[in-house]
DRENDO-1510 file (C-alpha; in Angstrom, 1 decimal, always signed):
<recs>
REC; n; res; u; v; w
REC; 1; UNK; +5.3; -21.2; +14.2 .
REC; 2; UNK; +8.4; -20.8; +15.8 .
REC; 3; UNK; +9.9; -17.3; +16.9 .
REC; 4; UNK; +12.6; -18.0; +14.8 .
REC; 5; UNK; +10.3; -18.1; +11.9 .
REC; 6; UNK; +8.3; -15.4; +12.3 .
REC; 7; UNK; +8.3; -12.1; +11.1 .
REC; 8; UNK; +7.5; -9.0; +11.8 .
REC; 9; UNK; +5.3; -7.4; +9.1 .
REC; 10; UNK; +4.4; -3.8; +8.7 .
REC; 11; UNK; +1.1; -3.2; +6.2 .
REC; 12; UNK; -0.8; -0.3; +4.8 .
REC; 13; UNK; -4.1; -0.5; +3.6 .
REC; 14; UNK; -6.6; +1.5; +1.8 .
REC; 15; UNK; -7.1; +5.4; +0.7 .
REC; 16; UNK; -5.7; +8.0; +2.4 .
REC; 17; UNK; -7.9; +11.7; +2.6 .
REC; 18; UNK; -6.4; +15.2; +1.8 .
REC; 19; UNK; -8.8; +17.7; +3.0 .
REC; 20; UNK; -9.6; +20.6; +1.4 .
REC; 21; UNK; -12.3; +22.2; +4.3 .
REC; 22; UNK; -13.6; +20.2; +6.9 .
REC; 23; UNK; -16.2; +18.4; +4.5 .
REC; 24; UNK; -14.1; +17.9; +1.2 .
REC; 25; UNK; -11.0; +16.0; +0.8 .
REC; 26; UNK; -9.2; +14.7; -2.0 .
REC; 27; UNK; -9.3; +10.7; -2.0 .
REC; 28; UNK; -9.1; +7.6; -4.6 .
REC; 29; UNK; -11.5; +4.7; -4.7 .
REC; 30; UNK; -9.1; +2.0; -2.4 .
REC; 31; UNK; -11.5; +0.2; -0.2 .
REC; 32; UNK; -8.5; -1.7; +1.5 .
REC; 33; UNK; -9.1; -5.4; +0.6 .
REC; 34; UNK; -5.9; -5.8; -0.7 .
REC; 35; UNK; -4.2; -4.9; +2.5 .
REC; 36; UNK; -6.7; -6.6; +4.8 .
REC; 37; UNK; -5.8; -9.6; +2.9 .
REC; 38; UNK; -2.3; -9.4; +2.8 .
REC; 39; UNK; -2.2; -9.4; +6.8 .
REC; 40; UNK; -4.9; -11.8; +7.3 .
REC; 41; UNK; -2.8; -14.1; +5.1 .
REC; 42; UNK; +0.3; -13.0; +7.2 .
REC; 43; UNK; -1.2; -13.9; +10.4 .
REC; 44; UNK; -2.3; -17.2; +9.3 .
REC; 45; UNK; +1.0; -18.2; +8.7 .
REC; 46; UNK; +1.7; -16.9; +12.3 .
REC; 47; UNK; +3.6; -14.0; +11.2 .
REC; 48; UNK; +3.2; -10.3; +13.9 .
REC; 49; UNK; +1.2; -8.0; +11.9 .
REC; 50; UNK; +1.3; -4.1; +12.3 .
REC; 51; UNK; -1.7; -2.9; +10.1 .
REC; 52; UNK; -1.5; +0.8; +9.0 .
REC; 53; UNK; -4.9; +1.6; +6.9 .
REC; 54; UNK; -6.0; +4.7; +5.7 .
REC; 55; UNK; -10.4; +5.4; +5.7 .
REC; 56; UNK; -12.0; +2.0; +5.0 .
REC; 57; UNK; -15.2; +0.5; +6.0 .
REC; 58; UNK; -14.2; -3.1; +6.3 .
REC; 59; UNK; -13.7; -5.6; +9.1 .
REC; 60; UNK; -10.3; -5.7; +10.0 .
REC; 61; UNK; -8.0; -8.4; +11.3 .
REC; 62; UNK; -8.2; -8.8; +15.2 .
REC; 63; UNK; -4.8; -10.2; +16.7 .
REC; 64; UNK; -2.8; -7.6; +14.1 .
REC; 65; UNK; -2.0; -4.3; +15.4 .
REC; 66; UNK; -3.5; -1.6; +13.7 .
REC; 67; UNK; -3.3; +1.7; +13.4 .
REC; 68; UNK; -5.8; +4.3; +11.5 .
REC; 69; UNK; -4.3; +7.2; +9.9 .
REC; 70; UNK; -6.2; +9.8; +7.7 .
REC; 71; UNK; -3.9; +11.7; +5.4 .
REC; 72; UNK; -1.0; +10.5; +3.5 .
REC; 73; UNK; +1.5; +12.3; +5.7 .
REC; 74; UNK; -0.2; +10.6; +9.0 .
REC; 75; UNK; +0.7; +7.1; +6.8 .
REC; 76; UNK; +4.3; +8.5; +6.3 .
REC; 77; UNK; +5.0; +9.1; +9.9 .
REC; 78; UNK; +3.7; +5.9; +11.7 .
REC; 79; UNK; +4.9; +3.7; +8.5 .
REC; 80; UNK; +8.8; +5.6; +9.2 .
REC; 81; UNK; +8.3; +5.0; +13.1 .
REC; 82; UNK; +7.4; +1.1; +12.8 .
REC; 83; UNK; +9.6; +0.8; +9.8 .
REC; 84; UNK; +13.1; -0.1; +11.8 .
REC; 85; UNK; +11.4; -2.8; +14.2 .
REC; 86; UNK; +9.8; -5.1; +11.1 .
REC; 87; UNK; +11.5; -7.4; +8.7 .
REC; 88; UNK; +9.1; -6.2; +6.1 .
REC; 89; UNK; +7.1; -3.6; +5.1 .
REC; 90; UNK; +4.4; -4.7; +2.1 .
REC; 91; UNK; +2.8; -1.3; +1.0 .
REC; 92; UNK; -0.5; -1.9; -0.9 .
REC; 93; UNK; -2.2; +1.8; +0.5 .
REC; 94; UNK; -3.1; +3.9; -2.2 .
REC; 95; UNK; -1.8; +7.3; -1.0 .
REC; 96; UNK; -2.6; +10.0; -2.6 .
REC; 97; UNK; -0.2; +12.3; -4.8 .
REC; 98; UNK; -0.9; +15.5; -4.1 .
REC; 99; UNK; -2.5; +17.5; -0.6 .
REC; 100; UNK; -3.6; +20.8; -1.3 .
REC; 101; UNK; -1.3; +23.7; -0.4 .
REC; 102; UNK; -4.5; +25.1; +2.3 .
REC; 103; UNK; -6.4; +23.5; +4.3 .
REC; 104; UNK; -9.6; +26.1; +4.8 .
REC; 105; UNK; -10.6; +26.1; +8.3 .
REC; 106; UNK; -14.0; +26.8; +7.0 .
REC; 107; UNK; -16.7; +25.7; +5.0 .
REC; 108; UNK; -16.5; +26.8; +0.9 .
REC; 109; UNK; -19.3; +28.4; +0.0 .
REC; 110; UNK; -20.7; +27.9; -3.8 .
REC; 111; UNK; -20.3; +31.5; -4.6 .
REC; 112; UNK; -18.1; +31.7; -7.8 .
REC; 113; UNK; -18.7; +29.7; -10.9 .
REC; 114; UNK; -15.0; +28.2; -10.6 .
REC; 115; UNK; -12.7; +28.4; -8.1 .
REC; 116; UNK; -8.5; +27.1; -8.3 .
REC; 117; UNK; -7.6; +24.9; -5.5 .
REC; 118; UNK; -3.5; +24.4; -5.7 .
REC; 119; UNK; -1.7; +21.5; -5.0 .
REC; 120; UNK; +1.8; +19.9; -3.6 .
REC; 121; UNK; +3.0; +16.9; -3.3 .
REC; 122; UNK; +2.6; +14.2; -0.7 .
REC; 123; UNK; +6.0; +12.6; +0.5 .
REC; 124; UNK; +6.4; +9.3; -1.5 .
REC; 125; UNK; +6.7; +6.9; +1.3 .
REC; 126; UNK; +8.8; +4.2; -0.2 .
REC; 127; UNK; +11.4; +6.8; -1.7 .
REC; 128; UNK; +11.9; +8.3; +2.0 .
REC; 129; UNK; +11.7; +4.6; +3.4 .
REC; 130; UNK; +14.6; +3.4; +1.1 .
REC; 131; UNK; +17.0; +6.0; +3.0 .
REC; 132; UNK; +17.1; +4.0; +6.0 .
REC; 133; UNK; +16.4; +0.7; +4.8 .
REC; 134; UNK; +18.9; -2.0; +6.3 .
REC; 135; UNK; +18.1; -5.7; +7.0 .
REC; 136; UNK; +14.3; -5.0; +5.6 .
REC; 137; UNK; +12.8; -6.5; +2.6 .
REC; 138; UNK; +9.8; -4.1; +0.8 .
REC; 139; UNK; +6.9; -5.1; -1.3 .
REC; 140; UNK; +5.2; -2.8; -3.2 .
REC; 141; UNK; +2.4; -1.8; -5.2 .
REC; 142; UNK; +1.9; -0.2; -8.7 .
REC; 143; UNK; -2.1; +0.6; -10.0 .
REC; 144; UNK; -1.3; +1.3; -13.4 .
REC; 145; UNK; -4.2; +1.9; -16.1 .
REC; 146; UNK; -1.9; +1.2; -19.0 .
REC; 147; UNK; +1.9; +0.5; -19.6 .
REC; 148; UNK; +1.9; -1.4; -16.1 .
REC; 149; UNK; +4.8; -3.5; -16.5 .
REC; 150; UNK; +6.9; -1.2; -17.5 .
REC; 151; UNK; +6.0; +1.1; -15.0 .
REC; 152; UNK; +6.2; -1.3; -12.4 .
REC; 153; UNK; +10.2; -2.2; -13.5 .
REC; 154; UNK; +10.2; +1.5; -13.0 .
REC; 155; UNK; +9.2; +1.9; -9.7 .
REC; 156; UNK; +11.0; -1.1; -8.7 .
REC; 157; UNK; +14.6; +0.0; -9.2 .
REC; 158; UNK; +13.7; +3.9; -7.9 .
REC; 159; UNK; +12.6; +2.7; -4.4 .
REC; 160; UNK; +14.7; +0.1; -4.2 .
REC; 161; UNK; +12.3; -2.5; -3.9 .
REC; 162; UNK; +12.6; -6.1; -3.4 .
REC; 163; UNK; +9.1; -7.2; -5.1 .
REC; 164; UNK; +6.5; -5.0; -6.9 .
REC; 165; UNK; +3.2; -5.9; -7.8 .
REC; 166; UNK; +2.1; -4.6; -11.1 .
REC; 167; UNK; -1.4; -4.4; -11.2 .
REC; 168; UNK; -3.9; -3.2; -14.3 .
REC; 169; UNK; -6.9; -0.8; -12.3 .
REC; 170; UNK; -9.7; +1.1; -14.5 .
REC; 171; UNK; -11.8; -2.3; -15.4 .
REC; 172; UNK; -14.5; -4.3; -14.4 .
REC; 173; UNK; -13.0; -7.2; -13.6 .
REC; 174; UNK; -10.3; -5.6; -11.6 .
REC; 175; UNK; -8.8; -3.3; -9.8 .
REC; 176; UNK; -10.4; -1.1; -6.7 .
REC; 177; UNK; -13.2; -2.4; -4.7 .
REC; 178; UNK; -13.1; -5.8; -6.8 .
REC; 179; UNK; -12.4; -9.0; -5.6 .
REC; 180; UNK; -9.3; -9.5; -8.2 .
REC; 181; UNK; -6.4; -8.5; -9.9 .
REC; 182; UNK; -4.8; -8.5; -12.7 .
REC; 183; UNK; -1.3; -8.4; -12.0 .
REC; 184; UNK; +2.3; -9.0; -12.8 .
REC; 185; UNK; +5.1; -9.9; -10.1 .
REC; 186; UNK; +8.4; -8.2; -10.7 .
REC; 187; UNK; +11.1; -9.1; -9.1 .
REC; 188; UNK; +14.1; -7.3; -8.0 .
REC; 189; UNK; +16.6; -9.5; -10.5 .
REC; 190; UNK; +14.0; -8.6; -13.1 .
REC; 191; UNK; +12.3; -11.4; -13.4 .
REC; 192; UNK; +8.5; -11.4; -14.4 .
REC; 193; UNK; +5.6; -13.4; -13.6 .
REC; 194; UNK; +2.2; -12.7; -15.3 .
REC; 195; UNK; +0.0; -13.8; -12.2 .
REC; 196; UNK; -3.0; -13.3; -14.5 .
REC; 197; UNK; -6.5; -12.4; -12.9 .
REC; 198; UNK; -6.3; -13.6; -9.2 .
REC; 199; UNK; -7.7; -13.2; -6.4 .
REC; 200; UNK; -6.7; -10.6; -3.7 .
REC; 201; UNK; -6.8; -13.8; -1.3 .
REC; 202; UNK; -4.9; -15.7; -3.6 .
REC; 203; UNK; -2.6; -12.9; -4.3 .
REC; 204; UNK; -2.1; -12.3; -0.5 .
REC; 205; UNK; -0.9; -16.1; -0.2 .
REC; 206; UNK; +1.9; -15.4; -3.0 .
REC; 207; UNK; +2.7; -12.1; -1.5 .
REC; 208; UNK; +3.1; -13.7; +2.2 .
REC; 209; UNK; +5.0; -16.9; +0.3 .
REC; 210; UNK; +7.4; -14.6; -1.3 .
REC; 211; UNK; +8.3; -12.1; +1.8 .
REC; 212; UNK; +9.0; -15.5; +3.8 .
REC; 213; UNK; +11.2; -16.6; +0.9 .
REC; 214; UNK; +12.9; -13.1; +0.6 .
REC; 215; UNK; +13.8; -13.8; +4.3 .
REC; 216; UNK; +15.5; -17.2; +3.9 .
REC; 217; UNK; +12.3; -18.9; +5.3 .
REC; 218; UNK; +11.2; -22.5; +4.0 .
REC; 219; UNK; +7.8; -24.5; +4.5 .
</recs>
């Protein structure tokens, strides 16, 4: 590809961990493949990838640059230091909501019947990216177990989006860990497109298509 055809593409994959001692953390059941396949497709196409991925446990891309991070505030700061030096940022991680307030430094010992362990929230990363969004175009993601559509459209229009995948999590035959999704597109216009139950490669490809084509790009 020519350099005046490729793109620089920031990524985040996978789960991130909010730790409640040093042996207990608060996570979700992202694995990753999404985001692995979004920047394999991206490099295939001879796009620069910079790979930000939370705790996973499978292969990742070699000629991308990537960068492990642990908790969700570790994904906000090195996706908000990349974010100015890419064209786009395509956000599939699955960052957890809420950290809890303390972090013990020790062990917790089973010695109550119940114990209360409060909560804040985590920064949402595409509301704090949206502040200093200029010539970049963002993809996102929204794992919804019902109403997915219209919470997609939601999400969308408050973090300024560009694209947001809609996708249904909570079954068998997709969702986290599996090899498919069943998604909707949304675009920024409004427009829908009911990619039906693909999979993540194939949904990579269209992701990948669509970021070229939000940055005037053509085969």
């Amino acid at each position: 590809m020519s350099e005046n055809k490729k793109l620089k593409i920031l990524i985040t994959a996978g789960p991130t961990r909010e730790f409640i001692d040093p042996v207990r953390f608060i996570s979700n059941p992202s694995t990753g493949k999404m985001g692995v396949a979004v920047a394999e497709a991206a490099l295939e196409k001879g796009h620069d990838v910079t790979l930000v991925f939370g705790p996973v446990s499978l292969p990742l891309p070699g000629n991308s640059n990537n960068i492990n991070v642990i908790s969700g505030l570790e994904m906000k700061e090195a996706v908000v230091s990349n974010f100015t030096e890419c064209d786009v940022l395509i956000m599939t991680a699955a960052v957890a909501d809420y950290r809890p307030v303390k972090k013990h430094s020790e062990k917790i010992h089973k010695t109550s019947d119940r114990i209360t362990i409060e909560l804040e929230k985590n920064p949402d990363i595409l509301k704090e990216i949206k502040k200093i969004k200029t010539h970049q175009k963002i993809i996102g993601f929204a794992a919804e177990t019902e109403d997915m559509v219209e919470s997609g459209a939601r999400k969308l229009k408050e973090k300024n989006l560009d694209l947001i995948i809609a996708n249904k999590v909570g079954t068998e035959k997709s969702g986290f860990g599996s090899e498919n999704l069943e998604a909707v597109a949304i675009l920024k216009n409004g427009a829908k497109e009911d990619l039906g139950c693909i999979g993540k490669k194939e949904a990579a490809e269209y992701i990948i298509k669509y970021a070229e084509k939000l940055k005037g790009l053509k085969d």
